[in-house]
C-alpha positions in Angstrom: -65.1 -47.4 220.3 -62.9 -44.8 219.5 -58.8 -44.0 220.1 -57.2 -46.0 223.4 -56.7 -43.2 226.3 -53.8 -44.7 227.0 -51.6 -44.6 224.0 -48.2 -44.3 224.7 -47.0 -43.2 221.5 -49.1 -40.4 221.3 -47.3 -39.0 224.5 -43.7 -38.8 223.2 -43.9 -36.6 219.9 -46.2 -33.8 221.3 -43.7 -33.7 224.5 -40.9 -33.9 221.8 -43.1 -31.1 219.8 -43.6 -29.0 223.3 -39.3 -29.4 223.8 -38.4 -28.1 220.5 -40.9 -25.0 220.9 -39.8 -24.4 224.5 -36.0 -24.3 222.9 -37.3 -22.4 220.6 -38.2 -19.8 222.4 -35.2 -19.6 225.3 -33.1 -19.0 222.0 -34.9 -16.3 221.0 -35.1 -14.7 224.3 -31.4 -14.6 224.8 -30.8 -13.7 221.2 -33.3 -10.6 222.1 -31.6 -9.9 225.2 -28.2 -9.7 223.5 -29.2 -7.8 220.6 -31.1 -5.1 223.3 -27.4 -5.0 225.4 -25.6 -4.1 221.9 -23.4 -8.1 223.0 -24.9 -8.9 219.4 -21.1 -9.8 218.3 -20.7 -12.4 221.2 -23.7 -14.8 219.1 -21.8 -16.6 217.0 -24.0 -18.0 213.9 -23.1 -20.2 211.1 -25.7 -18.2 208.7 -23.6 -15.6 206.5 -25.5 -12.6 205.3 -24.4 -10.4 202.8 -24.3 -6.7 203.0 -26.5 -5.4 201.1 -29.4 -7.5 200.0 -29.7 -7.5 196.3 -31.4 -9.1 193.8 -28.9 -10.8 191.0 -29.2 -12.0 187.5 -27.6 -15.0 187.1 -25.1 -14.8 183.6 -26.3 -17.1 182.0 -29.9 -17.5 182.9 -32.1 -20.8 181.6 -33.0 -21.9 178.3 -36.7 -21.6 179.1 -36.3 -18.2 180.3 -34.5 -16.9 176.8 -37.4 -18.3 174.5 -39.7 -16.6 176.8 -38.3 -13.4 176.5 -38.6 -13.7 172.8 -41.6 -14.9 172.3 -43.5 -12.1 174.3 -43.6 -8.9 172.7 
């Protein structure tokens, strides 16, 4: 025995899987082709990043945290 040949199902999420990647990588290619003309500005993306990247202490930071601290030396 062994898996049907024919199995439709099979078909539809690699071409689906195959699709996505191909999108994938058209995106990427004009994102690199803008970004190598200096046209960066013209990509609008929803993603907002900050500035300068930096790591931040939130004020009041967990309970678990606190006994932590004082329990190690």
């Amino acid at each position: 025995m062994g898996f049907p040949v024919g199995y439709t199902e099979v078909f539809l999420p690699k071409l689906f899987v195959h699709t996505l990647s191909f999108l994938g990588f058209i995106r990427n290619l004009i994102s690199a082709l803008f970004d190598f003309m200096g046209l960066t500005n013209f990509l609008e993306t929803d993603a907002v990043w900050p500035e300068n990247p930096t790591r931040t202490t939130p004020e009041h930071p967990p309970v678990s945290a606190l006994l932590i601290r004082e329990i190690l030396p």
